[in-house]
DSSP file (Angstrom, degrees, kcal/mol; ACC not computed):
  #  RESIDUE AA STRUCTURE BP1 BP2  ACC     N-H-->O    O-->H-N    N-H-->O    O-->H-N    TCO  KAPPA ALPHA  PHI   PSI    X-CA   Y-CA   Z-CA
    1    1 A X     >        0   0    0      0, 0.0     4,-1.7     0, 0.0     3,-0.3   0.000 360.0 360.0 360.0 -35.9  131.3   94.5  127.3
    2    2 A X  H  >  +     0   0    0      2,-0.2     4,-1.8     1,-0.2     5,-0.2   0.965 360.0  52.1 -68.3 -52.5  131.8   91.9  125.0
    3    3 A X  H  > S+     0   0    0      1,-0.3     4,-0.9     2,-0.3    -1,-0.2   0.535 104.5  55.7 -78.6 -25.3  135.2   91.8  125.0
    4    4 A X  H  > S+     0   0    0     -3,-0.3     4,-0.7     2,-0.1     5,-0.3   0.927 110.7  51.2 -69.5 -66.8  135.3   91.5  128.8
    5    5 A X  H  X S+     0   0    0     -4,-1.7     4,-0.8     1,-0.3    -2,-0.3   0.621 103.7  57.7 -20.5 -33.2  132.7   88.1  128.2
    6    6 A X  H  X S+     0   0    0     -4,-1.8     4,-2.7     2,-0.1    -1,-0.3   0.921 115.5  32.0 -86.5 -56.6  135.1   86.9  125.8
    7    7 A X  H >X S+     0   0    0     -4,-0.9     3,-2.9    -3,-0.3     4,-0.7   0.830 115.5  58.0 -48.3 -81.4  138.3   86.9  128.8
    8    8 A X  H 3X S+     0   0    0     -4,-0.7     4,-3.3     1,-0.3    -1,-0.2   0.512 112.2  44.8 -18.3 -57.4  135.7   86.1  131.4
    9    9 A X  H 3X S+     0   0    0     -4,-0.8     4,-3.0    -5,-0.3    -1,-0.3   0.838 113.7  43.7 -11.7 -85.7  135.1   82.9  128.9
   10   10 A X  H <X S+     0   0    0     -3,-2.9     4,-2.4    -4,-2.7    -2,-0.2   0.953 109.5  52.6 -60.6 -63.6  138.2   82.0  128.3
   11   11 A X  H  X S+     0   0    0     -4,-0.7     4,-1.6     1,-0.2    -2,-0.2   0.883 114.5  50.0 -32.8 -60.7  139.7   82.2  131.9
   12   12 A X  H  X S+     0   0    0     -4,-3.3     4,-2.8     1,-0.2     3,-0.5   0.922 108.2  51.3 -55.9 -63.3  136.6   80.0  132.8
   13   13 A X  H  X S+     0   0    0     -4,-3.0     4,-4.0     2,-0.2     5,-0.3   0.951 110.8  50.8 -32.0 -54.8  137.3   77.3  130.0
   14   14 A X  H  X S+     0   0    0     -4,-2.4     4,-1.5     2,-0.2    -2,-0.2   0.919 106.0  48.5 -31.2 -62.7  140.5   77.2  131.2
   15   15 A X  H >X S+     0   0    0     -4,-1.6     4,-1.3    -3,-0.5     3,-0.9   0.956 117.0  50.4 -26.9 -90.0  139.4   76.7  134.7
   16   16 A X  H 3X S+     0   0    0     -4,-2.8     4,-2.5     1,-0.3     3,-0.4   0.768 103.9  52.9  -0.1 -80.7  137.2   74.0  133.1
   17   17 A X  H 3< S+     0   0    0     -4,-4.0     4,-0.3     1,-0.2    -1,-0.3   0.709 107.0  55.8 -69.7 -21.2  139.5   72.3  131.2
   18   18 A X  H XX S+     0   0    0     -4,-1.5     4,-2.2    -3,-0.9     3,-0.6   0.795 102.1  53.1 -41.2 -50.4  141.7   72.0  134.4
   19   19 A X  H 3X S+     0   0    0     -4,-1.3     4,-1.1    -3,-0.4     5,-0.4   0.980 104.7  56.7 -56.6 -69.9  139.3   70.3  136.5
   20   20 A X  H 3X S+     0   0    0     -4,-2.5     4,-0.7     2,-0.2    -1,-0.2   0.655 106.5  44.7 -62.8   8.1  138.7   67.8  134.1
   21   21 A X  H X> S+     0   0    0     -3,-0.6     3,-3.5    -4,-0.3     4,-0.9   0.871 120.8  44.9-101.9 -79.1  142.2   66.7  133.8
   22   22 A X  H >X S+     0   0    0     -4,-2.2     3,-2.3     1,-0.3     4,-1.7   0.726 116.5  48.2 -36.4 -67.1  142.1   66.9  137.9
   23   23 A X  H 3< S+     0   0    0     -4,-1.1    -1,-0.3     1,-0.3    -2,-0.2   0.689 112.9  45.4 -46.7 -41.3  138.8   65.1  137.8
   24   24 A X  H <X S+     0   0    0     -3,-3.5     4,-0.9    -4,-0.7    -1,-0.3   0.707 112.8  48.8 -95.6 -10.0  140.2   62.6  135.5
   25   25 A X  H X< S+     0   0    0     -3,-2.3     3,-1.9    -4,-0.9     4,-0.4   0.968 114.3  47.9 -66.4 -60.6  143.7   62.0  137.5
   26   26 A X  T 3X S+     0   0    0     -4,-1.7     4,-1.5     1,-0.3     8,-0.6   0.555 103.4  67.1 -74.5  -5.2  141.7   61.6  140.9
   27   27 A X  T 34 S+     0   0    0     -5,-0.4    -1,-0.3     7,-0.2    -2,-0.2   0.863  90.4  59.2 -88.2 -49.6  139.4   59.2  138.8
   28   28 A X  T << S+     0   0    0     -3,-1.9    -2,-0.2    -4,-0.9    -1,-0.2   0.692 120.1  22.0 -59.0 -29.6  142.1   56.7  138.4
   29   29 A X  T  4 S+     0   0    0     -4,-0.4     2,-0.3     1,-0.1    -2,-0.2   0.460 132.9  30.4 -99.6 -25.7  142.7   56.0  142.6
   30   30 A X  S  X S+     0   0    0     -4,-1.5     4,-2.9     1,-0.1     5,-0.3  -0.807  71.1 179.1-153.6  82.2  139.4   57.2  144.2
   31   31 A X  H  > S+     0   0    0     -2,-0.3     4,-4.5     2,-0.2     5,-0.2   0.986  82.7  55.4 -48.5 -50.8  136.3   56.6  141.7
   32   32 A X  H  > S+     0   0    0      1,-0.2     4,-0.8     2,-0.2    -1,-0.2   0.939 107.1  42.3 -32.7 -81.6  134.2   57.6  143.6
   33   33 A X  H >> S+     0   0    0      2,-0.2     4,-1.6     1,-0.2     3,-0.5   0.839 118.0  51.8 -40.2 -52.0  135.6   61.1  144.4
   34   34 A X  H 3X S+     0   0    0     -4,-2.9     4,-1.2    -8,-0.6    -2,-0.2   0.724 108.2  48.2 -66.3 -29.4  136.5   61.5  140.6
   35   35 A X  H 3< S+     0   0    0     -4,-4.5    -1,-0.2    -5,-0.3    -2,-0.2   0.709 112.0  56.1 -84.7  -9.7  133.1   60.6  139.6
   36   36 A X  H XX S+     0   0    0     -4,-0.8     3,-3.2    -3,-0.5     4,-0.6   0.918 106.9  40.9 -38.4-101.0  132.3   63.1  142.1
   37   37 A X  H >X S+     0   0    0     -4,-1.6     4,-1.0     1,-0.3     3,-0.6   0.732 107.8  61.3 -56.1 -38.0  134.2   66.3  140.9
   38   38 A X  H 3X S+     0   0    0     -4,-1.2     4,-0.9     1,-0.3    -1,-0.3   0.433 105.3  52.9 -69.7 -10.8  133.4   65.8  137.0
   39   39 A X  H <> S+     0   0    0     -3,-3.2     4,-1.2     2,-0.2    -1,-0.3   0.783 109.7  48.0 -93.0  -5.6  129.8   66.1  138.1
   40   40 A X  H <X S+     0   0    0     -4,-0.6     4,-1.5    -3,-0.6    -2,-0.2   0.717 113.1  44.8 -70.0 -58.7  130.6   69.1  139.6
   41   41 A X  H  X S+     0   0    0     -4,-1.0     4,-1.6     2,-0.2     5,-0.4   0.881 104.7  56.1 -83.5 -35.9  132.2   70.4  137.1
   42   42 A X  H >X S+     0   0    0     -4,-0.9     4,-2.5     2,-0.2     3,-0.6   0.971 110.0  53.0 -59.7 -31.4  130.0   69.6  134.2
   43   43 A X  H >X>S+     0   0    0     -4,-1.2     4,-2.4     1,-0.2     3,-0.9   0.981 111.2  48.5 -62.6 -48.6  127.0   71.7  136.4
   44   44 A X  H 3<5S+     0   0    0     -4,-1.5    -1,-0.2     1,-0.3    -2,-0.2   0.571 112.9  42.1 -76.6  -2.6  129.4   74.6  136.7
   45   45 A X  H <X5S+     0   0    0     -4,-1.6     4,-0.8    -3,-0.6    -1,-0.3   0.448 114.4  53.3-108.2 -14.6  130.3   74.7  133.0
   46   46 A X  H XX>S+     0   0    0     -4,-2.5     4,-4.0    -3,-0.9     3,-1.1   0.884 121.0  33.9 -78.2 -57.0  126.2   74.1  132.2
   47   47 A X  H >X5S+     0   0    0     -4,-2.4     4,-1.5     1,-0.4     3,-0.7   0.961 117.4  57.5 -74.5 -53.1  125.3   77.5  134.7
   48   48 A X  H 3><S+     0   0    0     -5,-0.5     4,-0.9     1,-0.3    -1,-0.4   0.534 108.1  39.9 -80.6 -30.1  128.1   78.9  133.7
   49   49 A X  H <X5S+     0   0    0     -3,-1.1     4,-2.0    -4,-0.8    -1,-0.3   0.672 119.3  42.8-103.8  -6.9  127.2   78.7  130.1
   50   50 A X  H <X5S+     0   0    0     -4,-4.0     4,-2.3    -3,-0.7    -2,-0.2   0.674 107.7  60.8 -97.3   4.2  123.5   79.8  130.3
   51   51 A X  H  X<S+     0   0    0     -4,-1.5     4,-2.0    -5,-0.6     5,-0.2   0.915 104.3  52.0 -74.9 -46.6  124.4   82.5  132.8
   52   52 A X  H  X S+     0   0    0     -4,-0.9     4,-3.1     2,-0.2    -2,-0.2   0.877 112.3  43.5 -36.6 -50.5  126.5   83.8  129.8
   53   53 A X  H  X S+     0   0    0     -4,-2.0     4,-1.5     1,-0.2     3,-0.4   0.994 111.2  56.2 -74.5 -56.3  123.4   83.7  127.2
   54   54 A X  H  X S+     0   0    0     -4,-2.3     4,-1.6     1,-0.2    -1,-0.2   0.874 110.0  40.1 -64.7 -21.4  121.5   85.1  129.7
   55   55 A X  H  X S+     0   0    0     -4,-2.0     4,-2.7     2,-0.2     5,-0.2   0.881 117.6  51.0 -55.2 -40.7  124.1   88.2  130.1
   56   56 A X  H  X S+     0   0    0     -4,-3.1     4,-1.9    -3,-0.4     5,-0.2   0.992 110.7  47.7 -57.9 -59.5  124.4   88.5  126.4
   57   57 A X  H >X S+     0   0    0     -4,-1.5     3,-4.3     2,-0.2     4,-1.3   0.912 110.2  48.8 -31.8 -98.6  120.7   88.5  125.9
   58   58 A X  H 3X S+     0   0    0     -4,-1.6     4,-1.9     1,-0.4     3,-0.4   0.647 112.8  50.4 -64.6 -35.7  119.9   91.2  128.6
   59   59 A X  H 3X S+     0   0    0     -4,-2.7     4,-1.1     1,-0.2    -1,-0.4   0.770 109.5  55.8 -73.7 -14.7  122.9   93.6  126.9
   60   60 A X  H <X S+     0   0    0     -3,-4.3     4,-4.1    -4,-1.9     5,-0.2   0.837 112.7  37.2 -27.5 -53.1  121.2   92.8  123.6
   61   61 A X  H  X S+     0   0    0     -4,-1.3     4,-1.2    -3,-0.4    -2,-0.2   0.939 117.4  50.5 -87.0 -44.5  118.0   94.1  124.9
   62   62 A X  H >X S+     0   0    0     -4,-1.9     4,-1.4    -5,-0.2     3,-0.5   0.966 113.9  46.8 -47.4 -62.5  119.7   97.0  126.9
   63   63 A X  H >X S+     0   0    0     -4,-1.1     3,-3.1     1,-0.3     4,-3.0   0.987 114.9  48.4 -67.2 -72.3  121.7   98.1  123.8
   64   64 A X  H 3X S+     0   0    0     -4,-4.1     4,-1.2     1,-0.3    -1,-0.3   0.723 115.2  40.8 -51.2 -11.8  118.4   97.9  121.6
   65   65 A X  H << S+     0   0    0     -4,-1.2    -1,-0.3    -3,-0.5    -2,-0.2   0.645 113.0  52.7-108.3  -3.4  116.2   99.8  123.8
   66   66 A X  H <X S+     0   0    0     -3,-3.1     4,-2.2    -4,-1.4     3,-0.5   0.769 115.6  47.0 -95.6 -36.6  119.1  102.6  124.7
   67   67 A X  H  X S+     0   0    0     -4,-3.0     4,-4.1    -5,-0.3    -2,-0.2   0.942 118.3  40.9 -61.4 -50.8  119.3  102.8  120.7
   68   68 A X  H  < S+     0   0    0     -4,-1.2    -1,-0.2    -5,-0.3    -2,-0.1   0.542 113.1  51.0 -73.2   0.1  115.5  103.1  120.3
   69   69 A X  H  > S+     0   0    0     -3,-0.5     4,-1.9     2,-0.2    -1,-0.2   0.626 105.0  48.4-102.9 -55.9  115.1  105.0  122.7
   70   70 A X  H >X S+     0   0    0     -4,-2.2     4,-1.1     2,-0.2     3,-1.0   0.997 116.5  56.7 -54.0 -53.6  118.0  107.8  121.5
   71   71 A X  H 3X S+     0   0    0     -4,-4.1     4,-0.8     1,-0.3    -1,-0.2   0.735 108.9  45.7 -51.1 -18.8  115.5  107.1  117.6
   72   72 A X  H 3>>S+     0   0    0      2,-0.2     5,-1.7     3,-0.1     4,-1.0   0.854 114.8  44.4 -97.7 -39.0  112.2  108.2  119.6
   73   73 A X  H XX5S+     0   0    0     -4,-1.9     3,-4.6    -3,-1.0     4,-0.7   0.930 117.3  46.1 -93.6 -85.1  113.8  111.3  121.3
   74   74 A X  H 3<5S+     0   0    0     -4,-1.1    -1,-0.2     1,-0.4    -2,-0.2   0.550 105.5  57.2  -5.9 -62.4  115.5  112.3  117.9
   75   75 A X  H 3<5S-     0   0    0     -4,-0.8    -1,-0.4    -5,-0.2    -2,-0.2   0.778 115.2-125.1 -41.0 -47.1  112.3  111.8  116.2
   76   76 A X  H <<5       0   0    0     -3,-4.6    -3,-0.2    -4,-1.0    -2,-0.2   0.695 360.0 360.0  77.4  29.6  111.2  114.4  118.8
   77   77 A X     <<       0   0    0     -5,-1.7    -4,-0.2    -4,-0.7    -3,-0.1   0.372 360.0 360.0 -83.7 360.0  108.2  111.3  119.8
């Protein structure tokens, strides 16, 4: 899982860092429009990075409660 999170990540930074190089080309002829896409993009790298903590978190919490859960049935609780 992680390791998918990690691509997912990266691909998306990528992504990221692309738009702001578009954003900042488009910036130079049509302010407006440039000033435009770069908010655009900064919301979609902000949900984009607390949509991540929250995935990380809930497979935290998944992982601990499928592990505590196997220690209570072992335990024979």
């Amino acid at each position: 899982m992680t390791e998918m999170l990690h691509r997912l990540t990266c691909i998306f930074g990528d992504l990221a860092l692309l738009a702001f190089v578009c954003a900042g080309l488009v910036m130079m002829f049509a302010p407006a429009t440039g000033r435009q896409m770069l908010k655009n993009v900064f919301i979609a790298v902000g949900l984009f990075v607390v949509a991540s903590m929250l995935l990380q978190a809930s497979c935290s919490a998944l992982r601990n409660a499928k592990r505590d859960n196997h220690l209570t049935v072992r335990r024979g609780g």
